[in-house]
N, C-alpha and C positions, 0 to 999 in steps of 0.2 A: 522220672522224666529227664529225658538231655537239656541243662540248664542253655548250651548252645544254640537249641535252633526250638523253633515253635513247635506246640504240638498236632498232631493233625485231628482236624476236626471236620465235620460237614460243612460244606462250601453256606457261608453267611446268608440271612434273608438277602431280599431287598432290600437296598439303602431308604430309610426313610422319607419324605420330601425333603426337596433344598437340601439335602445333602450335597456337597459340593465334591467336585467329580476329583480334585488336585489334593483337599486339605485332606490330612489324616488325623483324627481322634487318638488321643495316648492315654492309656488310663496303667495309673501306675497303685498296687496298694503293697500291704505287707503289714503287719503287727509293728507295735511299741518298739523302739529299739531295734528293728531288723536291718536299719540303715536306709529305710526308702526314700526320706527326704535329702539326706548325699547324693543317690543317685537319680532321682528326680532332678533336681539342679544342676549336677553333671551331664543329665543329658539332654536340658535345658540351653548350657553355656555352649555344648559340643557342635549342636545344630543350627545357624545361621538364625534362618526361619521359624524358629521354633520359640513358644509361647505358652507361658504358663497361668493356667483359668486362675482368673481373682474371683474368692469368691465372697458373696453378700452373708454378714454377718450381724445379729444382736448382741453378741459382747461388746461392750464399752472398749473405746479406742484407746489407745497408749499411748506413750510420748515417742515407744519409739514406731510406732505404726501410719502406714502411710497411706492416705485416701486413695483407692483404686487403684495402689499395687500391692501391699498386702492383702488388702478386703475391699468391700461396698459396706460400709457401716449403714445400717437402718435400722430404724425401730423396730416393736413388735409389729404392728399397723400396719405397716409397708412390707414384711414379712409375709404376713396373712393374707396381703391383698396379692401378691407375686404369687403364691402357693393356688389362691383361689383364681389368678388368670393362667394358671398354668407353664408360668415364668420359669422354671425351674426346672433342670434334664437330672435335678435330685436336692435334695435335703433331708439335712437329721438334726437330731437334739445331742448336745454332747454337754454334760456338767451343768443342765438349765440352762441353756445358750444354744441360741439355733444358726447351723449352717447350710448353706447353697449353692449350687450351678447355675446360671442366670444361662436359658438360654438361648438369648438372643445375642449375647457377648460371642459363645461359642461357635454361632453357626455366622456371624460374622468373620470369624477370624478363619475358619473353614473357609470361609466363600474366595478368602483370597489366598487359599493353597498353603497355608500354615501349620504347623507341627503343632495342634494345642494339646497339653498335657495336664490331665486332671491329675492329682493325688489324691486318691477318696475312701474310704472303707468299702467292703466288699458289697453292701446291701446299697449303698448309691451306686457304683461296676452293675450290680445286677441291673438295676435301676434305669443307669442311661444306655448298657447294651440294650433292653428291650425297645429302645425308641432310637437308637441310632447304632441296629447290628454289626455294623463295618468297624467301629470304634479297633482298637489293638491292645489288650490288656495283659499288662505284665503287672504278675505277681509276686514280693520276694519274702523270700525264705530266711529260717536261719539254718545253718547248719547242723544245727541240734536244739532241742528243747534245751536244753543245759547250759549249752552256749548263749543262747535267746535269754537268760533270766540273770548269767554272769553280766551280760552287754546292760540291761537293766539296772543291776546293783552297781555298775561302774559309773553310770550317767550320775551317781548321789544327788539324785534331786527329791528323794523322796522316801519316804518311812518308810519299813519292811512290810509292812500290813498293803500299804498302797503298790507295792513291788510287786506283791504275792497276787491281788486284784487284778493286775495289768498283763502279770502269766499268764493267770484264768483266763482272762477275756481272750490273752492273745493265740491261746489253742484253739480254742474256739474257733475265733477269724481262721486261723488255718485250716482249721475241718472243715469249714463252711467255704474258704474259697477251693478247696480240694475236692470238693461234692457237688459242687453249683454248675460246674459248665460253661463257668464266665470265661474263666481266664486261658487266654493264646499260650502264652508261657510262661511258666515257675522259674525262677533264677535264684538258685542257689547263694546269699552271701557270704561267702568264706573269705575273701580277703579283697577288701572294697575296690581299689583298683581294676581286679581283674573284673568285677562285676559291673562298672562304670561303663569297662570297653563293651564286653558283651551286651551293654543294654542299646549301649550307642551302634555297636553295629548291627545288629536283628532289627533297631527301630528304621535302619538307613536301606534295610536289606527290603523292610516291608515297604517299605515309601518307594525304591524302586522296582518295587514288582506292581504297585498300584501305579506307576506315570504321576507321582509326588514330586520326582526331581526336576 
């Protein structure tokens, strides 16, 4: 696929209710190490308007973590009770610790014509496309299996056992977002820069063909 431009797909459902007619949904994923949270932030900082889902979490807070801009800290309780009211446009478990999409946060920030931008794994992308079709998902790549597991052993944040774990998983996510049907566009990252612009101009290109700007 041309890392450049979307791929073509059958024209989207319906927008779900209260879907707001301005804001545009950004769903950004990519394996360990691919560089998506660079370019998440990059194309965060690049857009005026644009806004990044905090999302609710049971991991215990840090000193250096900040109440409702890194996360929603809650317990399990309030967890469970979000989950059972349907609070949630996705959640998973990662290392015994649960994460989420709150979404009432989302379709607020939508209603006022906002760039919001999830970063999520592929199985929450499946997740909130089913409930809100219009969403714009970009996926990134690495340029090779090989490269993808170099970029891993250079982060040295972890045993070779745990490195070799986080490959596995991380072919996986690419088979499964390469099969699923989720995702508008694949971007290539070969040399972050260039992938920064191209995220920032496909996302500016989709917002004005929707009347986002």
């Amino acid at each position: 696929m041309n890392p450049a431009s979307p791929s073509r797909r059958q024209p989207a459902a319906e927008p779900a209710p209260n879907y707001p007619a301005r804001g545009m949904l950004l769903i950004i994923s990519g394996p360990s190490g691919v560089g998506k949270t660079t370019i998440t932030r990059a194309v965060e900082q690049a857009i005026p308007d644009a806004v990044f889902s905090v999302s609710a979490t049971t991991r215990p807070r840090t000193a250096a973590d900040r109440e409702g801009v890194d996360y929603q800290f809650i317990d399990d309780a309030s967890f469970d009770a979000m989950i059972k009211a349907g609070a949630f446009l996705e959640h998973a478990g990662v290392f015994g610790k649960r994460y989420g999409t709150p979404r009432s946060w989302v379709e607020e920030k939508l209603s006022l014509g906002k760039l919001v931008i999830l970063e999520i794994d592929v199985q929450g992308a499946l997740s909130v496309k089913q409930q809100l079709p219009d969403a714009f998902a970009l996926f990134v790549l690495p340029p090779s299996e090989e490269t993808l597991l170099q970029r891993l052993r250079a982060r040295a944040r972890e045993a070779e056992d745990v490195i070799q774990k986080r490959f596995a998983k991380a072919r996986e996510e690419i088979a499964t977002a390469q099969s699923c049907g989720v995702y508008d566009l694949f971007l290539v990252n070969r040399v972050i820069e260039e992938s920064v612009a191209v995220a920032v101009a496909v996302v500016n290109l989709m917002r004005q063909r929707r009347g986002c700007d």
